[in-house]
N, C-alpha and C positions, 0 to 999 in steps of 0.2 A: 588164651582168653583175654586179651589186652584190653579189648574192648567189649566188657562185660558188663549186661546193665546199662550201655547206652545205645541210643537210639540215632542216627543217621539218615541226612539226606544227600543224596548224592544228586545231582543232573548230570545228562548227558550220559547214562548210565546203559543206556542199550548200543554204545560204540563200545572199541577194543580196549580203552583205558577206560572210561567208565564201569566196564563190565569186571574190569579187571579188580579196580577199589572195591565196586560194590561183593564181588564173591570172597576179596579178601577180608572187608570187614567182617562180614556175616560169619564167615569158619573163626575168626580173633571175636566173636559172642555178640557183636552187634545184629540189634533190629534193625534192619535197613530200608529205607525207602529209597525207591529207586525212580527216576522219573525222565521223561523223552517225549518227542513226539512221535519218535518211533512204537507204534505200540507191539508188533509183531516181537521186535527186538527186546522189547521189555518184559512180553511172559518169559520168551527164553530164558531171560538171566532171572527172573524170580523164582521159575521152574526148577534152575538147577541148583540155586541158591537151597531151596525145600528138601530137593531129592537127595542135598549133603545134609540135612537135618537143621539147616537154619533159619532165620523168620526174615520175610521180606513181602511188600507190597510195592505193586508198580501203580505209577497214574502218570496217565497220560498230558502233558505239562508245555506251555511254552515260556519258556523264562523271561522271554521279554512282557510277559502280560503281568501285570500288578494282580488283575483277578483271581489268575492261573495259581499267582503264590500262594494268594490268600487260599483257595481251596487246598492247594498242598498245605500248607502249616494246618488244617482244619483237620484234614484227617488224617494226618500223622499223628494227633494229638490224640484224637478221636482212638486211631488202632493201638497206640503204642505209650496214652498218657504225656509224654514229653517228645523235650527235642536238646541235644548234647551235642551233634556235630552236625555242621553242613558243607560238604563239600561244593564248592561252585565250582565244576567239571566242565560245562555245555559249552562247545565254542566251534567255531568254525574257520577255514586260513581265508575263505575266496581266491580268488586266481593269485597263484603262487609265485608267477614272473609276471608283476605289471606294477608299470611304473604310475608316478602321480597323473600324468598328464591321458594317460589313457584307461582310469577310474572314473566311473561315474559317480556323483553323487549318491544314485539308490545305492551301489556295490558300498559304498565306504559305511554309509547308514547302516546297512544291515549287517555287516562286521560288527560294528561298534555295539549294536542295539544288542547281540547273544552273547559280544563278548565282553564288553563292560554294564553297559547298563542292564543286563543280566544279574550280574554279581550284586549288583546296587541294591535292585529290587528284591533278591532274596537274602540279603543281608537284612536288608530292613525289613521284609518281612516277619523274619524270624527271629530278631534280636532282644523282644519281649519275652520269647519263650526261651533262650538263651540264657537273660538273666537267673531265673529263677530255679536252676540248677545250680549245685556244687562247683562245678567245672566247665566250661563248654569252649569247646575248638571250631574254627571256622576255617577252612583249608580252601584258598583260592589258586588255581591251576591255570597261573599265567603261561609264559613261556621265555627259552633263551632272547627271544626277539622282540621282548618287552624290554631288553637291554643292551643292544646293540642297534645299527641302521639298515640292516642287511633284512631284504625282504620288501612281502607286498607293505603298503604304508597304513593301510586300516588294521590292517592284522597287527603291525608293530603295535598301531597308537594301540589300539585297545586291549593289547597286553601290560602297553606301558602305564597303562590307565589305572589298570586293575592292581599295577605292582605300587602304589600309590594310594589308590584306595585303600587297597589290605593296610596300609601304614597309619593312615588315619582311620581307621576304624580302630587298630590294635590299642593305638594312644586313646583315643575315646573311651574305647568300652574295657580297659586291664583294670578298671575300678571294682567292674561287677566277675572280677577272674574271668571273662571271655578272651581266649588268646586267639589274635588271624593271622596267618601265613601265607605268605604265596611260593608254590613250588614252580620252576622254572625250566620244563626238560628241555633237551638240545634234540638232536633228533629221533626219532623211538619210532618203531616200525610199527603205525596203526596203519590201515586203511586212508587216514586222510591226507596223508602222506606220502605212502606207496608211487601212487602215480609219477610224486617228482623223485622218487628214489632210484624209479625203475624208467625213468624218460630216456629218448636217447639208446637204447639199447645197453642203459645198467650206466650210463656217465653219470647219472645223477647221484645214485651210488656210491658212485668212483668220489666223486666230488665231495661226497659229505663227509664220507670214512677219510681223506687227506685232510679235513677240518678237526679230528676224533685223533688226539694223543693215546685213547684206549684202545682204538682202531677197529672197535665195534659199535652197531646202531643198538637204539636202547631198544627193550622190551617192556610193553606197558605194564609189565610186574613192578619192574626194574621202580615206575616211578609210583606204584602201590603201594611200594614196600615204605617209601617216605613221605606220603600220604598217609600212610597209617602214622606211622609213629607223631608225626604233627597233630594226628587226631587222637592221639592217646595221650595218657597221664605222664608216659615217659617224656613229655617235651612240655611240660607244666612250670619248666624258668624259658621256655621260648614263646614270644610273641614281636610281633611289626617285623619279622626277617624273611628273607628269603633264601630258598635252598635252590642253590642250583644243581642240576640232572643235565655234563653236556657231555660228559669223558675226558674234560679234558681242556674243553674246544676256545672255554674265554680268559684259557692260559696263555693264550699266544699273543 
């Protein structure tokens, strides 16, 4: 019960890492709000959140709407009285092999828009209700490629966007004990990924595991598991860092 008595918003919560946070909070005692535009996606994971005995509401959400927050922080408040942690999960890669010159303007927009300015808007949404807790963690789920050049260029920037943001938020708000972090996995087998894992007849694969000293791909537990503890009291001397999730990979 690590997470006992707080209350949780996760995005992007009806994929295989979000789904992953959201059922591990709920079994560690959190209230979990879970939110997507996927709605099919989100009873699933509220459903089985219940049927293990723990409290969870889904709403249907697009992170890049300022409206969309406000109604989330409104009735997370409404269900659950407060708000202790927000995970900013939601994010997307765009085409995984393309280089600048064959990006369009909308493709980079809309990277940027769910996966940074995403973050922005529900940081600042919810950073009034943040305050007035005891404690509150803000867990932002950049990635390896928010720290290296390797990769599509929207997807870097607005990783690297966000691994920054986290840093100025932390220094801002460590007055009101709000800690933010950014976790950084390397490669982790969800679905949004798959495709270039398994491109090629399994080289992509090939290709990533020779990047892995551990010489396995991650499991979206794998990066739950340090999501949680960022979002719990056990990491209450850490804020403005980042954890990196790669096996290995930005030892070389």
């Amino acid at each position: 019960m690590r997470l006992k008595d707080k209350v949780a918003i996760i995005t992007g919560a009806a994929g295989a890492q979000g789904a992953a946070e959201a059922k591990l909070f709920a079994k560690e005692g959190a209230k979990v709000v879970v939110t997507d535009m996927n709605e099919a996606g989100l009873h699933q994971v509220v459903e089985e959140i219940k049927a293990a005995g723990g409290k969870a509401i889904g709403l249907v959400h697009d992170v890049t709407s300022s409206e969309d927050w406000d109604k989330v922080v409104e009735e997370t408040v409404k269900e659950f009285d407060s708000i202790h942690i927000l995970v900013n999960n939601a994010g997307i890669t765009g085409k995984i092999q393309q280089t600048i010159e064959e990006m369009t303007r909308e493709e980079f927009e809309k990277v940027m828009a769910i996966n940074a300015i995403g973050p922005f808007l529900g940081t600042k949404a919810v950073i009034e209700e943040l305050k007035k807790v005891e404690a509150a963690s803000i867990v932002n789920i950049s990635s390896l490629s928010g720290m290296y050049g390797i990769g599509n260029p929207a997807y870097n920037s607005s990783k690297g966007a966000l691994r920054l943001l986290t840093k100025n938020v932390a220094l801002d708000y460590a007055k009101y004990n709000i800690r933010v972090n950014s976790v950084h996995p390397g490669s982790v087998e969800t679905p949004m990924i798959k495709e270039a894992l398994d491109s090629n007849g399994g080289e992509g694969r090939k290709m990533a595991l020779s990047m892995i000293p551990l010489n396995f791909i991650g499991q979206p537990e794998d990066i739950a598991n340090a999501v949680l503890f960022l979002a719990s009291d056990e990491s209450r001397y850490i804020t403005g860092t980042e954890l990196v999730l790669d096996g290995g990979t930005l030892l070389q």
